[in-house]
C-alpha positions in Angstrom: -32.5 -152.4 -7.2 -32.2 -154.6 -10.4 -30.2 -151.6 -11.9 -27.4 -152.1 -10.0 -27.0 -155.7 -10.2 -24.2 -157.3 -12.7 -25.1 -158.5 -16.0 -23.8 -162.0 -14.7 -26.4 -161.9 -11.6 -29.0 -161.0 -14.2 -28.4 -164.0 -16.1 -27.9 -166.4 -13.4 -31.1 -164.9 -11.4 -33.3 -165.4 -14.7 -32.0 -168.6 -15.4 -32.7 -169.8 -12.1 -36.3 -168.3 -12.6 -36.9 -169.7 -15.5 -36.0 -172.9 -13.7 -37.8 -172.1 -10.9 -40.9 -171.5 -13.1 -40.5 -174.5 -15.4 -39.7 -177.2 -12.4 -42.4 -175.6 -9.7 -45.0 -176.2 -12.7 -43.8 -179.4 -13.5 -44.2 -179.9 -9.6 -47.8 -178.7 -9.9 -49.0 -180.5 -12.8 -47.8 -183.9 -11.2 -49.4 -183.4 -7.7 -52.6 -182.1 -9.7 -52.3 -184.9 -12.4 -52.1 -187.4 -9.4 -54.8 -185.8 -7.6 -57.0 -186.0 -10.2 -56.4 -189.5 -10.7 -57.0 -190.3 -7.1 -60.4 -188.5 -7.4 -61.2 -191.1 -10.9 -60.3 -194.0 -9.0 -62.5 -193.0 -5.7 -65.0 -191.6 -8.4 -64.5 -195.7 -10.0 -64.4 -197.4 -6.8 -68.0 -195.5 -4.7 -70.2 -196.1 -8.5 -69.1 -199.7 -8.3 -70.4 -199.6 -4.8 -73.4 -198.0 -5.1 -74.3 -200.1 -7.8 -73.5 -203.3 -5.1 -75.8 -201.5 -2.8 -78.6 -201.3 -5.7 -78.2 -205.0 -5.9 -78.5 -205.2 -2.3 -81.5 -203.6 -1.7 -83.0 -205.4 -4.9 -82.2 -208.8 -3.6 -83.5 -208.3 0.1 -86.7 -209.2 1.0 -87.1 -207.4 4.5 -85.3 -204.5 6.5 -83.3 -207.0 8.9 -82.0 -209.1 6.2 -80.7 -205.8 4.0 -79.5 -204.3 7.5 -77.2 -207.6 7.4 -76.0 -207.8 4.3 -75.1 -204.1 4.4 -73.4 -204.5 7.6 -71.2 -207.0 6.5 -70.3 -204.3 2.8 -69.0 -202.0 5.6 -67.0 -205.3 7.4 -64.9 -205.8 4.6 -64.5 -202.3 2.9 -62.6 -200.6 5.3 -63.2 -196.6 5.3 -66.8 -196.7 3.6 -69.6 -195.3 4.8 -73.0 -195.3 4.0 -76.6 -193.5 4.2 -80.0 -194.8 3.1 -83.1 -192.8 3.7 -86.6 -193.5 2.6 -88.3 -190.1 2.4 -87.4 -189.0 6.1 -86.9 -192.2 7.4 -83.0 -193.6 7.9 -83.1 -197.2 6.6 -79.5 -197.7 7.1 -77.0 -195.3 8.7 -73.1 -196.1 9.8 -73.0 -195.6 13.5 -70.9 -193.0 14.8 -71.2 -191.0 11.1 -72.3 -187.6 10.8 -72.8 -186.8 6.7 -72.6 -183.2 5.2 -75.9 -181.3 6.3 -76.2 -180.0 2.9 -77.6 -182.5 0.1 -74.7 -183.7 -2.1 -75.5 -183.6 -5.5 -76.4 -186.6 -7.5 -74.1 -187.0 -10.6 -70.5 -188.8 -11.3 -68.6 -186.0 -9.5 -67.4 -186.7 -5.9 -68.0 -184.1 -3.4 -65.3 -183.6 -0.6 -65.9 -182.1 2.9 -64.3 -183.3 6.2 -65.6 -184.4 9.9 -63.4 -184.3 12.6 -60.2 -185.6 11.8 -61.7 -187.4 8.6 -61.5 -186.1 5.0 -64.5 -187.9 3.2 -65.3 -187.9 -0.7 -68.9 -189.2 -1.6 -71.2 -189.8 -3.8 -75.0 -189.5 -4.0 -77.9 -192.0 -6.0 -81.3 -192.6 -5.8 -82.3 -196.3 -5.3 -85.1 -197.8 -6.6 -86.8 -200.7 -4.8 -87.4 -203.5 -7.0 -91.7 -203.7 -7.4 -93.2 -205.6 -4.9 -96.8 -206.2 -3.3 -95.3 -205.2 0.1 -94.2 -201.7 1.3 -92.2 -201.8 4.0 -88.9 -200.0 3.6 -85.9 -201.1 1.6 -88.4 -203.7 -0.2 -90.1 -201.3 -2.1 -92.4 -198.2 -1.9 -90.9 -194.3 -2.1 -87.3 -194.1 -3.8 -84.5 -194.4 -1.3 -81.7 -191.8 -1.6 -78.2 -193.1 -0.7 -75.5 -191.5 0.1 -72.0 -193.3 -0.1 -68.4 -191.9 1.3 -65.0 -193.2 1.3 -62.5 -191.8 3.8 -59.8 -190.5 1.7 -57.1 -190.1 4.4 -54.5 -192.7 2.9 -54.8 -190.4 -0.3 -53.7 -187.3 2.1 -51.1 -188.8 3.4 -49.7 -189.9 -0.2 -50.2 -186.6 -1.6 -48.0 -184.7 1.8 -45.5 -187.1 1.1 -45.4 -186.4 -2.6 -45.5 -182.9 -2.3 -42.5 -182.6 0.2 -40.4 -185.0 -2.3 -41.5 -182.3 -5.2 -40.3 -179.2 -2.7 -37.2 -181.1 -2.1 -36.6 -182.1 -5.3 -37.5 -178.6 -7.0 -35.6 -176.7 -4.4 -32.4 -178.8 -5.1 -32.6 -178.7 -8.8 -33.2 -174.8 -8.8 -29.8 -174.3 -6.4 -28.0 -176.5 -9.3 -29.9 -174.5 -12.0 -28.8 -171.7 -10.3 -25.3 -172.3 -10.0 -24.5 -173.4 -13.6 -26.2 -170.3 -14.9 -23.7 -168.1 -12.8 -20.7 -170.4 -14.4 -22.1 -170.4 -18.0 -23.3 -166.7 -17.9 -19.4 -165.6 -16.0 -17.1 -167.2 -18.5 -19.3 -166.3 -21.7 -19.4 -162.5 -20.7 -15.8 -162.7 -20.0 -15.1 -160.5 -23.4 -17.6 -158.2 -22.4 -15.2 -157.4 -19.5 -12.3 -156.9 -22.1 -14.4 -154.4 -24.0 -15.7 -152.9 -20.3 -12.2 -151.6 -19.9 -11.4 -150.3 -23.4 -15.0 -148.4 -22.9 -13.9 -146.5 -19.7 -11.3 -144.8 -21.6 -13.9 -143.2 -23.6 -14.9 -140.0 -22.7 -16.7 -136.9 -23.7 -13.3 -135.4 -24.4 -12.0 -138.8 -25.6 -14.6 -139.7 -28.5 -12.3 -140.5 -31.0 -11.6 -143.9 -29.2 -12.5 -147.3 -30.9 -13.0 -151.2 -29.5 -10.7 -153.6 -29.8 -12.6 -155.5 -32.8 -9.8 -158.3 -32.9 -9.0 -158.4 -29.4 -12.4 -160.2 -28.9 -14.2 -163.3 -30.0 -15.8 -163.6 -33.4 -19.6 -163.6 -31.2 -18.6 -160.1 -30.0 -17.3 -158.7 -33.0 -20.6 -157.2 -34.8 -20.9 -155.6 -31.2 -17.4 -154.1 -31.1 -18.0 -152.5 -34.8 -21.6 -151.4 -33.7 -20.2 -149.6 -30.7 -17.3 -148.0 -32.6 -19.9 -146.7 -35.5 -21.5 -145.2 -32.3 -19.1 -143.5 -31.1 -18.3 -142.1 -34.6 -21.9 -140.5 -34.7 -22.0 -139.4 -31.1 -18.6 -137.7 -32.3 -20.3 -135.8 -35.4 -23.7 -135.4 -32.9 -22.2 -134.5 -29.6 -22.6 -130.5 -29.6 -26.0 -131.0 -31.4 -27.0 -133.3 -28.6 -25.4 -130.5 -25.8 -27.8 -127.4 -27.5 -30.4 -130.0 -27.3 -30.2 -131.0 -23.8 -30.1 -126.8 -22.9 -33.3 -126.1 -25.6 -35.5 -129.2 -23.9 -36.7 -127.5 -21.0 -37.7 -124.6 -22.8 -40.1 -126.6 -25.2 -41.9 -128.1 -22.1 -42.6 -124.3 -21.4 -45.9 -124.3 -23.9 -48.1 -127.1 -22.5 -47.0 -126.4 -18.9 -48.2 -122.9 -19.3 -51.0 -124.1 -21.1 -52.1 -126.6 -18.7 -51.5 -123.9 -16.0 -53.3 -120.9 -18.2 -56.5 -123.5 -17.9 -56.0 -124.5 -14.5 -55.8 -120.4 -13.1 -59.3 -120.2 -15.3 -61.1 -122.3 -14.0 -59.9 -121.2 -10.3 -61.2 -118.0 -11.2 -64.4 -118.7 -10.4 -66.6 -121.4 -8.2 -67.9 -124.1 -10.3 -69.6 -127.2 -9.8 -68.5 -130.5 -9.4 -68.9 -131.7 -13.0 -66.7 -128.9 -14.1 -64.1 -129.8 -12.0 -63.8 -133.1 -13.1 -64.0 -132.6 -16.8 -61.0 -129.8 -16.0 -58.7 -132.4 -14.1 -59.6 -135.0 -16.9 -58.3 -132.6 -19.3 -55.2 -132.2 -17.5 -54.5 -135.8 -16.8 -54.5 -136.0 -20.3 -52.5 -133.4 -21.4 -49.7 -134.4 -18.5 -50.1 -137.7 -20.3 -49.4 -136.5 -23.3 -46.5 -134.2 -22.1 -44.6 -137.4 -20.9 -45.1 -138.8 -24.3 -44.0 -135.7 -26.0 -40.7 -136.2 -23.9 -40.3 -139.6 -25.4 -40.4 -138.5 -28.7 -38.6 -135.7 -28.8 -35.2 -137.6 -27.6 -36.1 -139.8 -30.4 -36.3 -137.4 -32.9 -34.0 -135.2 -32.0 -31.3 -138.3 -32.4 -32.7 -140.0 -35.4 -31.9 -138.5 -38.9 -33.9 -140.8 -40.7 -35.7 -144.1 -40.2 -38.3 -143.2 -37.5 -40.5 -145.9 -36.5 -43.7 -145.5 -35.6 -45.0 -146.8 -31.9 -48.3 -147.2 -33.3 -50.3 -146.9 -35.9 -54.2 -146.5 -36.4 -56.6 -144.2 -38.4 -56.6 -141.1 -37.3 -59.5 -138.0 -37.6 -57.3 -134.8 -38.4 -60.8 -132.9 -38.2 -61.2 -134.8 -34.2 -57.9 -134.3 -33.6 -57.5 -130.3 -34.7 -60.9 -129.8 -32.4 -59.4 -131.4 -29.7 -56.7 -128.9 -30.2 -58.8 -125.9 -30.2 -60.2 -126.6 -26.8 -56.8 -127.0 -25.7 -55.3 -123.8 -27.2 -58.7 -121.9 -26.2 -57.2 -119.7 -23.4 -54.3 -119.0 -25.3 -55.8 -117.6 -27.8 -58.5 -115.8 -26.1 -55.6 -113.8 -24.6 -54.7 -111.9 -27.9 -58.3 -112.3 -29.0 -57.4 -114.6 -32.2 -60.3 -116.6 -33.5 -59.7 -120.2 -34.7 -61.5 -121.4 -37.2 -61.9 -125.5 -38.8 -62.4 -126.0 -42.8 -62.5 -129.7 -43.9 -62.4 -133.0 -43.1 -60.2 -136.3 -43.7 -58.1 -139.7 -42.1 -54.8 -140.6 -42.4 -53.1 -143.8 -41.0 -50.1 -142.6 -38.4 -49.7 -142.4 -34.9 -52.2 -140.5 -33.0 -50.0 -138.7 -30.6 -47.3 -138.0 -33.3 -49.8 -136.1 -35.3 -51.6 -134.5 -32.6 -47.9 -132.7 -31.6 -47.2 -132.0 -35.3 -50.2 -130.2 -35.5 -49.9 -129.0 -32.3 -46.9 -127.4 -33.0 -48.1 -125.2 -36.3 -50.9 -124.4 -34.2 -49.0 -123.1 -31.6 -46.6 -120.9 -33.3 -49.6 -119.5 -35.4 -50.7 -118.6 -32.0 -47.2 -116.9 -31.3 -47.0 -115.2 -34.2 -50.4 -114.0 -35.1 -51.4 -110.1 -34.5 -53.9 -109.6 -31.9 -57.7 -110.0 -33.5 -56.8 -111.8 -36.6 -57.8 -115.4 -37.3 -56.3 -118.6 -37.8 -57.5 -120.8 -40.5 -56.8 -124.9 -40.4 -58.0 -126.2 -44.1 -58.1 -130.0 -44.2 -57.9 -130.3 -48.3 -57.8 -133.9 -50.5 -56.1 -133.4 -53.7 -55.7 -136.8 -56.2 -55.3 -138.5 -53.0 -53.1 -136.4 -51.8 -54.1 -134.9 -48.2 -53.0 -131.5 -46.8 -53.7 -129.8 -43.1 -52.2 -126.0 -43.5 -52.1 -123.5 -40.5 -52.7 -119.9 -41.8 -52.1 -117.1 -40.0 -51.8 -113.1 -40.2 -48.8 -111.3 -38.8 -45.2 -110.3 -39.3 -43.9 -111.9 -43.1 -41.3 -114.4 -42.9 -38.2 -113.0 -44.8 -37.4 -115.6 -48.2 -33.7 -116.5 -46.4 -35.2 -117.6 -43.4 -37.6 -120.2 -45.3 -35.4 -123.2 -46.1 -34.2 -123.2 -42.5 -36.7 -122.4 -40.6 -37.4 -126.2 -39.7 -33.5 -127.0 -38.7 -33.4 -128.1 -35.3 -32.7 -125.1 -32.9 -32.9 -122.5 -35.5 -34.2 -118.7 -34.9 -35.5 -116.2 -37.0 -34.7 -114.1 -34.0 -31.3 -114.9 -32.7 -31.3 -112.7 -29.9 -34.7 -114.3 -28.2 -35.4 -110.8 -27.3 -39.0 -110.7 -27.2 -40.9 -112.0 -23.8 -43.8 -112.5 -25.4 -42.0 -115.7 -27.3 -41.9 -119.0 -25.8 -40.4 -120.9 -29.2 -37.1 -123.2 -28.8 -36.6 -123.6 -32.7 -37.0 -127.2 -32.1 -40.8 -127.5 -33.0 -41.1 -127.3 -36.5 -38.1 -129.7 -36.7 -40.0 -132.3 -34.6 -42.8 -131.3 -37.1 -40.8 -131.8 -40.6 -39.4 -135.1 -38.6 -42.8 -136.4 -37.7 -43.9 -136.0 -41.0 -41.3 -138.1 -42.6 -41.9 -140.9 -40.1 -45.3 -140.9 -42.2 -44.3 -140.4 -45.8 -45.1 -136.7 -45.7 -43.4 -133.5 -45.8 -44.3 -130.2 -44.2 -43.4 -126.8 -46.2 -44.2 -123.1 -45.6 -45.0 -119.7 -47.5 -45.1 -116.1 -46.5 -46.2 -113.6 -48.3 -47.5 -109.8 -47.3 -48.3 -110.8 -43.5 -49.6 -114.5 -44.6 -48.1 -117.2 -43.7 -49.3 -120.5 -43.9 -47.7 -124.3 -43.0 -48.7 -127.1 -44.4 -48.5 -131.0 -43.7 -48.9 -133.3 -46.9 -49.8 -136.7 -46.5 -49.4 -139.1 -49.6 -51.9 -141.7 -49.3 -55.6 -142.0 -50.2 -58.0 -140.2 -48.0 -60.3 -142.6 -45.7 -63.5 -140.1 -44.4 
């Protein structure tokens, strides 16, 4: 849905969110900051009153004469209520007042609940009787426990009414936002509309048309010379790009049938639960790593030089060519070739990067090996030099085909005659491409039915 809205509703629809965001908060922190403030002055207001009713009880001599003195508190504090109990026994109680069945804490934080129509905030203290011969209650004896609690109804009110003022206010000031975005984001993407129409005369037949650099502002002009030095390289890259987009399907064709090699395995046969899972766990990972594969292949396949890296950690190349192994397991079982791991060393790179450019030597020593031989991977460190190389026994490469054996869609066998071949020529240029991203090269020899490639990494080794 966003896809097909205007640049200009874009702009105006964030702007107004950011609006939205920034005034709605500001609406929130000033009913909260409010709030709070209610809750100090209430928090103020029941201490001062409980230490009156300390005072109280400290000053008067017998129950009747604390009874009064209470009663006439309540007479002129409008919306207070209080509770004192001595053990189990009610010493003073507001008629027609129902507190909280659960004890409120003692401390200096109000507690909140409602009755009826009443919302209530209190406070609970433990009063001490002032020593005295006698022991009836509220002249001394057992601690009393009171409990004191204003009706906070007139702060209710204050708040709704704040609130709706905020709503109003926000809603009002967002419509305003709203519409001055549209009218700031319309007349300053009005050049874009100029270049708009020059760029619909482009066309795949049509590359050699340019931007108008001087028919727009000076803002827009590094834009107009960006989008003309683009359409200069898709000029010089279009046919490149059309082979591509024909060869990308058949480069999927490796993992797929991998993936579904391992899957028709392990429906050979029942197997328990466990197995299942670590199966499915395997694929979910290797579908995840297909997608990503995707990704990097239309980046590398349209970027020369300059390839960043979307991450970068330490990685295992002894972890990561064992992962490997389990992964090209069933391939190789079909043509009985035995894998085999020599070394160990880290490099710092992107994981999944380096897992495909090893991935891909791997797999066309697979391809290209004769049925029973091995494969040797040798990790070797070298004056800090670090080197992974694939070796493997078949046909010998011939010395012309060397140097371009790692140009993007280039075949030894033209024809792509033989079934048994799932190569696109577009691996090893991935490969030599990945490596570059990481200060490295890859290179190849083949001699008498050896061939072996090999990744160098310039950096110090970190086991």
């Amino acid at each position: 849905m966003l896809g097909r809205l205007s640049l200009t509703t874009r702009l105006t629809a964030f702007y107004a969110l950011v609006s939205a965001t920034v005034l709605v908060g500001l609406a929130i922190l000033v009913a909260f900051a409010t709030s709070r403030h209610f809750v100090e002055l209430d928090r103020g207001y029941l201490q001062d009153k409980i230490g009156l009713v300390q005072k109280i009880v400290g000053e008067s001599p017998s129950p009747d004469q604390l009874t009064s003195r209470l009663d006439e508190l309540l007479d002129s504090h409008h919306g207070l209520f209080i509770d004192l109990r001595q053990g189990d026994r009610v010493v003073y109680g507001t008629e027609g007042m129902a507190f909280p069945s659960r004890p409120v804490p003692e401390g200096t934080t109000p507690t909140d609940w409602t009755q009826d129509d009443q919302t209530l905030r209190g406070l609970s203290a433990r009063i001490d009787p002032p020593p005295t011969p006698s022991n009836e209650p509220g002249a001394g004896g057992a601690p009393m426990q009171l409990l004191i609690a204003l009706d906070t109804g007139h702060h209710l009110h204050f708040m709704r009414a704040l609130s709706q003022t905020l709503a109003l206010y926000s809603l009002g000031a967002i419509l305003v936002s709203g519409f001055l975005g549209w009218w700031a984001a319309r007349r300053g993407l009005a050049p874009l509309r100029i270049m708009k129409e020059r760029a619909m005369t482009v066309t795949a037949q049509k590359l050699d048309q340019r931007m108008p650099v001087e028919a727009v502002p000076v803002e827009f002009a590094d834009l107009a010379e960006s989008l003309n030095t683009m359409l200069g390289r898709l000029q010089v890259d279009f046919v490149r790009l059309q082979a591509f987009s024909s060869d990308l399907a058949h480069e999927l064709r490796t993992p797929i049938n991998n993936l579904l090699t391992q899957t028709q395995v392990s429906l050979a046969q029942k197997r328990d639960v466990a197995a299942y899972q670590d199966i499915l766990a395997s694929n979910a990972e290797e579908f995840q790593r297909l997608a990503r594969m995707v990704s990097d292949m239309l980046l590398l396949a349209k970027t020369e030089h300059g390839v960043q890296l979307p991450s970068r950690e330490r990685v295992s190349l002894h972890e990561e060519v064992l992962s490997l192994f389990d992964y090209y397991d069933a391939v190789a079982d079909e043509k009985h070739i035995r894998m085999a791991l020599d070394g160990t060393a880290s490099v710092a790179g992107d994981r999944l990067m380096l897992r495909r450019a090893i991935s891909n030597l791997m797999s066309n020593a697979i391809r290209h090996s004769a049925d029973g031989s091995d494969i040797l991977i040798s990790i070797r460190v070298d004056r800090g030099n670090i080197s992974l190389c694939v070796t493997n026994h078949g046909t010998t490469i011939a010395p012309e085909h060397l140097p371009r054996l790692f140009d993007r869609f280039y075949r030894v066998d033209k024809s792509r005659s033989h079934p048994e071949s799932d190569g696109t020529g577009l691996g090893l240029s991935i490969t030599r491409a990945i490596m570059a991203a990481h200060g490295g090269s890859v290179s190849v020899t083949s001699d008498k039915g050896t061939t072996s490639f090999c990744l160098l990494f310039q950096e110090k080794p970190v086991d």
